[in-house]
PASEBA-1860 file (N, C-alpha, C; in nm, 3 decimals):
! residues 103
1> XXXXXXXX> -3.604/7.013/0.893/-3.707/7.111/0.892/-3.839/7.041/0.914 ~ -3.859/7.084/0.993/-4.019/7.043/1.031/-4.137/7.146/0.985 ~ -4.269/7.033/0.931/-4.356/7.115/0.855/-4.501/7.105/0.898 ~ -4.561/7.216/0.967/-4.675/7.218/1.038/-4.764/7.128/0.940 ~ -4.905/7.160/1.016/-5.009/7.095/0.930/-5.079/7.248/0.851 ~ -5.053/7.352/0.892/-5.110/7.450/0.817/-4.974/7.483/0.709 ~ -4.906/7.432/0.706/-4.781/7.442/0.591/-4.837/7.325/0.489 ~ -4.823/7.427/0.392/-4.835/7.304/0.240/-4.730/7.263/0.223
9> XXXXXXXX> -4.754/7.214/0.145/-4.582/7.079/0.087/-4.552/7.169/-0.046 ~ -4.412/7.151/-0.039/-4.336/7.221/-0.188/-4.433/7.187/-0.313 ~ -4.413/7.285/-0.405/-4.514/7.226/-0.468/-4.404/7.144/-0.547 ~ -4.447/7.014/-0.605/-4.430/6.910/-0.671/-4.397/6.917/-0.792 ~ -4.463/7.023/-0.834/-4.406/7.044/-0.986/-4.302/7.180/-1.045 ~ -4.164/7.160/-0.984/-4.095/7.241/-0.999/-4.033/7.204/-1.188 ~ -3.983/7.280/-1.223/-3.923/7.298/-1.319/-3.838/7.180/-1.412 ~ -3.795/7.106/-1.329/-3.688/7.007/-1.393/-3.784/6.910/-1.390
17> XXXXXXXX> -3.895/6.887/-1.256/-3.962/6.777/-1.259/-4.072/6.758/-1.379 ~ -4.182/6.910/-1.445/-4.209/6.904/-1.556/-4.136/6.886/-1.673 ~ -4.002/6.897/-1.656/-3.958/6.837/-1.792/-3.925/6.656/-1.793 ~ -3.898/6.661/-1.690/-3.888/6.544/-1.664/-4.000/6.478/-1.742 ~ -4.105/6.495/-1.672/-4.291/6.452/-1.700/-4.244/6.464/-1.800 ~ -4.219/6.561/-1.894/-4.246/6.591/-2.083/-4.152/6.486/-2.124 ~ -4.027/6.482/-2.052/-3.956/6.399/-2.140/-3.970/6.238/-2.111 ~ -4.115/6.220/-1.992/-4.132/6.068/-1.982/-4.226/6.026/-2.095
25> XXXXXXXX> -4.335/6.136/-2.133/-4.430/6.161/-2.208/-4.413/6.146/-2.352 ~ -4.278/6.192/-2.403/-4.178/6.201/-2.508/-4.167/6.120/-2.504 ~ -4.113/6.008/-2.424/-4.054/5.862/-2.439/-4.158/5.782/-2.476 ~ -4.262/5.821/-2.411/-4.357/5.724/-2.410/-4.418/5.705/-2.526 ~ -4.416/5.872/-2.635/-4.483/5.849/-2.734/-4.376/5.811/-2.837 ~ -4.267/5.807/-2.800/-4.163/5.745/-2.927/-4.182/5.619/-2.889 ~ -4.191/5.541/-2.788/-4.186/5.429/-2.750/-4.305/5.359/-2.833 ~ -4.441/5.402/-2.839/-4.551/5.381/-2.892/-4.513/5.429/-3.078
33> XXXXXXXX> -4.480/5.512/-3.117/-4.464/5.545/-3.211/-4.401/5.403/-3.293 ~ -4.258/5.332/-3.224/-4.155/5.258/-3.260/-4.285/5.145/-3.248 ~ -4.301/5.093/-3.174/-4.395/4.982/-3.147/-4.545/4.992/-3.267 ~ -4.545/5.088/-3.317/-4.627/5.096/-3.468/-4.542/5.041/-3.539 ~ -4.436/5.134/-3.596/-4.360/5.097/-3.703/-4.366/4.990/-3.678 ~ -4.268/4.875/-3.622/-4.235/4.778/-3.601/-4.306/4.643/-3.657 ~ -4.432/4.666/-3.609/-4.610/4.596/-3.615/-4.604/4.607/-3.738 ~ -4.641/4.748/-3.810/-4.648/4.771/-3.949/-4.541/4.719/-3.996
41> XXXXXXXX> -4.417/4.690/-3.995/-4.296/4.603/-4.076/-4.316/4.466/-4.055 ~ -4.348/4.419/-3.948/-4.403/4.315/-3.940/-4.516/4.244/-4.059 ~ -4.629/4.302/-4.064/-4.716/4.282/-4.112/-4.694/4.278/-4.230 ~ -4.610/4.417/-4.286/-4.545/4.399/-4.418/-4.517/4.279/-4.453 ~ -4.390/4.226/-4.424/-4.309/4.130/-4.427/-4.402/3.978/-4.410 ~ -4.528/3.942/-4.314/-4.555/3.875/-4.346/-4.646/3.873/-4.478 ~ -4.680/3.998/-4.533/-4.772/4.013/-4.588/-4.686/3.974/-4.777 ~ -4.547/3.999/-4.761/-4.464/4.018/-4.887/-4.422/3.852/-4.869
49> XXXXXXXX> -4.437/3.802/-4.749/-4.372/3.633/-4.759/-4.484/3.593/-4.792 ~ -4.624/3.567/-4.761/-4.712/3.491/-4.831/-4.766/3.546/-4.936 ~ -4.766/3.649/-5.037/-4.743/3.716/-5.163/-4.568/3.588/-5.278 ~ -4.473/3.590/-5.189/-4.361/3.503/-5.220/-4.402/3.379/-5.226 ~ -4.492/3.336/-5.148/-4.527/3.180/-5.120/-4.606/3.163/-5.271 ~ -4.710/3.253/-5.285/-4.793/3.236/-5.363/-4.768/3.221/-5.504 ~ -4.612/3.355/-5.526/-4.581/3.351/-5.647/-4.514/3.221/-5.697 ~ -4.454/3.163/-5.590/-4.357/3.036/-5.595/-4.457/2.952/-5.594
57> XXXXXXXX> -4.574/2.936/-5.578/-4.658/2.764/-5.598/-4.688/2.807/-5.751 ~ -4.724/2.942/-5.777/-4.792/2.928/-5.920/-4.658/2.897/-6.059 ~ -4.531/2.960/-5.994/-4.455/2.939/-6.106/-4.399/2.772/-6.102 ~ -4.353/2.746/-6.005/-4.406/2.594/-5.960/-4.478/2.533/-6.041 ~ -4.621/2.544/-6.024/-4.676/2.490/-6.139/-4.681/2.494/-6.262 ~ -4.671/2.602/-6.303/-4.630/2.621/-6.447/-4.527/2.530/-6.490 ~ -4.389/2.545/-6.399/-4.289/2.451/-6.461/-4.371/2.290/-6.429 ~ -4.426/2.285/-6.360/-4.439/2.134/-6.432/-4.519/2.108/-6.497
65> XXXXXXXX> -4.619/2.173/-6.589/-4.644/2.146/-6.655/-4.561/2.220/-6.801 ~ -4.518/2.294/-6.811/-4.434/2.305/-6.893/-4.328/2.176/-6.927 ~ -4.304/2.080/-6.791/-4.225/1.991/-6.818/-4.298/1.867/-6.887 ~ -4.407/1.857/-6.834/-4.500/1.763/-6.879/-4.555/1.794/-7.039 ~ -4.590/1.877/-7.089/-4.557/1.963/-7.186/-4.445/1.908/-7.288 ~ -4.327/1.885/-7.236/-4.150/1.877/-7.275/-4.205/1.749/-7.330 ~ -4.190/1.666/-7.198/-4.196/1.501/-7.231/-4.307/1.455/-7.331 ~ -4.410/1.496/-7.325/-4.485/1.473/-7.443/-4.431/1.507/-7.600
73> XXXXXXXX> -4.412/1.633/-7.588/-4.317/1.626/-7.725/-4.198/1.562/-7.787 ~ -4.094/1.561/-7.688/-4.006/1.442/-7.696/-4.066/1.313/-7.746 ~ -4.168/1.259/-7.649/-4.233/1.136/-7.721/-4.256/1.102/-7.844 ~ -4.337/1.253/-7.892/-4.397/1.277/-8.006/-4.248/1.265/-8.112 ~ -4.174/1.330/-8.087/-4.039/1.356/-8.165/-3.971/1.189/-8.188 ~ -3.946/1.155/-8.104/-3.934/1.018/-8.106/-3.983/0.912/-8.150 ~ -4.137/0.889/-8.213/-4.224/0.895/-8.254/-4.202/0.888/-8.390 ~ -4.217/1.019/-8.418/-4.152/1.079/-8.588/-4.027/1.001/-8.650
81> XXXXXXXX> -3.945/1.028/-8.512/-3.850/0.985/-8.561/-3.814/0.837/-8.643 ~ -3.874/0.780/-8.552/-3.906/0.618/-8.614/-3.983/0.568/-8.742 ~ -4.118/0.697/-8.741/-4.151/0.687/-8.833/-4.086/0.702/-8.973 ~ -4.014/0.774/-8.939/-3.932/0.884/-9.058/-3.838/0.726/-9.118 ~ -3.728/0.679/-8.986/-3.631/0.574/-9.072/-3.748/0.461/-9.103 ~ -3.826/0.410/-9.061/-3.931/0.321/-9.151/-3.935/0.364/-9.272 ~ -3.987/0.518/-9.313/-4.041/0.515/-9.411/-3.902/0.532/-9.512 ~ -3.833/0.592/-9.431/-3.691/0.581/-9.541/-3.652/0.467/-9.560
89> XXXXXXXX> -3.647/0.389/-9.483/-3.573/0.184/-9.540/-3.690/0.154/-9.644 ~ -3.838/0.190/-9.663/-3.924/0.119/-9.741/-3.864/0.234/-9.852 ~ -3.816/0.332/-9.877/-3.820/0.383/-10.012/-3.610/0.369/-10.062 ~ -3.561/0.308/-9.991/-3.448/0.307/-10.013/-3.399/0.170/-9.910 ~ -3.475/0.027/-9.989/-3.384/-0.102/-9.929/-3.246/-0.101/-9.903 ~ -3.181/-0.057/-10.072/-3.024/-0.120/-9.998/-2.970/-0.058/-9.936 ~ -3.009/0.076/-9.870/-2.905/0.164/-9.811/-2.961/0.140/-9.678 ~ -2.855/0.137/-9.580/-2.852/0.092/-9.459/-2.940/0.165/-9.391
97> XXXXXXX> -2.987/0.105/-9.236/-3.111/0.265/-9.229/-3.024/0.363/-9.138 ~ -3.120/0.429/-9.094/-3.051/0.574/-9.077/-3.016/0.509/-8.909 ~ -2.939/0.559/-8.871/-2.876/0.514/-8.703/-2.949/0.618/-8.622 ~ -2.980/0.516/-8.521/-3.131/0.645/-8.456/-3.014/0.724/-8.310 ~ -2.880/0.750/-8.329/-2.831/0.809/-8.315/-2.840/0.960/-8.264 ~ -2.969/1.020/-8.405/-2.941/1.170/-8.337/-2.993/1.198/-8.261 ~ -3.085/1.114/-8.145/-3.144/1.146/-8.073/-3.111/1.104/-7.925
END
């Protein structure tokens, strides 16, 4: 079929082809929609790992000084302890001293 120059052209936007359009339009905004979410989970996630990082250096620290903490008392205990069989051999010579055992 041949089409003069005073003949217009079909028009272009028949029926299937506007849905078409709607359903590229549709895509496009789920496509954009998904590409939010995504970003936003993203962001989350880095946002909940350096929140994790943070909680883990501070409890981190705590335990070591809680450990440092430990060893000092131990010292201290150890300490005592010695003191303690000293002072027991000076108030009781003949009995053997105490065996530093429980520790």
């Amino acid at each position: 079929m041949c089409l003069r120059s005073s003949e217009s052209f079909p028009d272009t936007c028949t029926p299937t082809m506007k849905s078409a359009s709607c359903h590229n339009k549709r895509n496009f905004k789920t496509q954009t929609h998904l590409r939010v979410l995504n970003l936003t989970r993203r962001r989350r996630i880095l946002r909940e790992e350096k929140e994790m990082e943070m909680r883990n250096m501070k409890l981190f620290l705590e335990n070591e000084s809680i450990i440092r903490e430990n060893e000092a008392l131990k010292k201290k205990a150890r300490l005592l302890h010695q003191e303690n069989n000293a002072l027991f051999s000076l108030l009781h010579p003949k009995l053997s001293p105490v065996s530093s055992s429980f520790l």
